[in-house]
N, C-alpha and C positions, 0 to 999 in steps of 0.2 A: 568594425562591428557588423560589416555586413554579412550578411544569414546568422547572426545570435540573436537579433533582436525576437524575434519570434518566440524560441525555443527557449530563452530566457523570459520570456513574460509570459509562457506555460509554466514553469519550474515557481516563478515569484507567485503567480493566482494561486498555485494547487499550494503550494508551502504554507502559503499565508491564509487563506479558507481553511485547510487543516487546522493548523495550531489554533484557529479563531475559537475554532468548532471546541474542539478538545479543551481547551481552555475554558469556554463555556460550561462547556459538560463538568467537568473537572470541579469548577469552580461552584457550580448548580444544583448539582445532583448528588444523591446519596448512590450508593453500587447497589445496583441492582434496580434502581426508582427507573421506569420507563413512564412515556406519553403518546399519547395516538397522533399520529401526521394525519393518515388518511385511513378512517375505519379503522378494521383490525390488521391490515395491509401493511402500510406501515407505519413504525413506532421510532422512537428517540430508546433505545433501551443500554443504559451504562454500565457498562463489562469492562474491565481491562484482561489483559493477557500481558502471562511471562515470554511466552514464544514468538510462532510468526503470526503470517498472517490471518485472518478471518480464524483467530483462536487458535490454532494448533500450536500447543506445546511444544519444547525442547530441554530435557531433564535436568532439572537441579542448577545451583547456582553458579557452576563451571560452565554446564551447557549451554545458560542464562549469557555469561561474560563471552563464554567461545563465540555463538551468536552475535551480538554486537558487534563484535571483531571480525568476524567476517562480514555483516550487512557493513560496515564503513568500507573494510577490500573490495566488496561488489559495488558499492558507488564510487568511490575512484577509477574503480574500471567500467563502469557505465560510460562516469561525466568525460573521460576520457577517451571511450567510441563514440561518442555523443559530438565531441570537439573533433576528430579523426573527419567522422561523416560532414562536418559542416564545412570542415577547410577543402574537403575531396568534391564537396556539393553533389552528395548521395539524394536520393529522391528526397521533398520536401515532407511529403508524408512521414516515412521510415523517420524523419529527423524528429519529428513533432512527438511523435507515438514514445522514440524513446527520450525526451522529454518528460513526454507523463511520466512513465516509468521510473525514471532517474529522479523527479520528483517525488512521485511519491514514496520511493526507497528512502531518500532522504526524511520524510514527515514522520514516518516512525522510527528511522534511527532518532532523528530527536526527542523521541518519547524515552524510546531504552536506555538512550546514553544520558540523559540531566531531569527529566520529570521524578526521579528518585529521591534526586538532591534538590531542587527548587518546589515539590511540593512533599503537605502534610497525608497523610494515608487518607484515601478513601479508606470509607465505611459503609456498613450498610444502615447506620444510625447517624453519620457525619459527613459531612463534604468538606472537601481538603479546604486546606488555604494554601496561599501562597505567598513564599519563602518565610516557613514558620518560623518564630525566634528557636525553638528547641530542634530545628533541623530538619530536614528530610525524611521520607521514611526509609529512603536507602543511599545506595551507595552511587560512583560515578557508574554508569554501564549497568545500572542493575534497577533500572525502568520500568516501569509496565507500559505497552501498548493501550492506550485510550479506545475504547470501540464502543458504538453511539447507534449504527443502522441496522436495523433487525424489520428483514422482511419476510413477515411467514406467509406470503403472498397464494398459495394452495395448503388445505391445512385437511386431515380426514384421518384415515388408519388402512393400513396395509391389510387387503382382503384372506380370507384363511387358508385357504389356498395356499399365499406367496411362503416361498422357502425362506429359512430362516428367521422374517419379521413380518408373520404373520400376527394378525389383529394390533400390532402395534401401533403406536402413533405414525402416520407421515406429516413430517414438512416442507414447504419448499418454498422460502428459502431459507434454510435455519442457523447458517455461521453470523453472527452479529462482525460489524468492520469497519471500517472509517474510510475519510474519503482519499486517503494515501493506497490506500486497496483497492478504490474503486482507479485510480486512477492508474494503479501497475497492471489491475487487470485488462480495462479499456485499453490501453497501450497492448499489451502483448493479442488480444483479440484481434484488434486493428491489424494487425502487423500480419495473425496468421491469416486472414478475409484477403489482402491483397498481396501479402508476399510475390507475388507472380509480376505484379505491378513495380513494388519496392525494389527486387531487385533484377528487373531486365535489365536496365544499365550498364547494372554495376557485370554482370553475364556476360552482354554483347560485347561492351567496350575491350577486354580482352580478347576475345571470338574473331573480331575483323582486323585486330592490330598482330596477331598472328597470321591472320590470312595476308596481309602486307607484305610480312614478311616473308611467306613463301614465297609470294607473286614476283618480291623482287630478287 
């Protein structure tokens, strides 16, 4: 077990916060009910999504199941670079980062694949329950993504001047997301800030094992 304990007690926090969270919300709030955390900064605000992440769509209920079925292909083939990097003992970093990632891939595949079937439909007048006696509101694979953090952290309107969305509203930040999103993004940010770090190793260790071989 040595180098999983780590990467495994990232995967187990971020899993288990997630679903706490989502479960909370799920079980608390009506869709659409938000609360202030700090100011108008930030808020608790309850959205789900058919798609991916931080809201973005993918059409209809084919595109709904095709999705799912590929987010499970991309974390088998995460947890399995993930497992590659650990036994080859890639930077400790790069291991961690994809970690979150592979984490939090995982906390919304378990929204899409059984939150359908173990709970009752939000509403904007109801909050679910859970495992109603008359069923889910959907099917296996056919989930909503739970999303809870809405930061509109800069808020104004686009001056008259600017091309195309002039006098309009601006926001920033206005995708609502949870913290399986916060954690694929932190991961992949990570990963682009020291990439250079991440992977000299894996660069060099090839680079002088060919130079060996010419010498000899």
């Amino acid at each position: 077990m040595k180098g999983y304990t780590k990467p495994l007690t990232i995967i187990l926090s971020v899993l288990l916060l997630d679903q706490l969270i989502k479960f909370w919300v799920k079980l608390n709030m009506t869709l659409g009910q938000e609360f202030k955390l700090i100011s108008n900064r930030v808020l608790i605000h309850f959205t789900e999504n058919n798609g991916m992440a931080f809201g973005m769509e993918f059409g209809g209920e084919s595109g709904k199941l095709a999705l799912s079925i590929f987010r499970i292909l991309a974390v088998l083939g995460i947890g399995y670079g993930l497992i590659y990097m650990i036994k080859r003992k890639y930077h400790r970093g790069l291991i961690l980062c994809v970690a979150l990632i592979f984490a939090g891939a995982l906390g919304n595949i378990i929204d899409s694949t059984f939150y359908g079937i173990v709970f009752s439909e939000s509403t904007w007048y109801d909050k679910a329950s859970f495992l109603p006696s008359t069923g889910g509101y959907s099917s296996l694979f056919h989930g909503k993504v739970v999303d809870m953090f809405y930061l509109p952290i800069i808020q104004g309107s686009y001056p008259s001047w600017f091309p195309f969305w002039s006098n309009e509203e601006f926001i920033f930040f206005r995708p609502v997301f949870n913290l399986a999103d916060s954690a694929i993004s932190v991961g992949v940010v990570i990963i682009l800030l020291f990439q250079k770090r991440y992977f000299k190793e894996e660069i060099e260790e090839p680079a002088s094992y060919n130079s060996e071989i010419v010498e000899e």
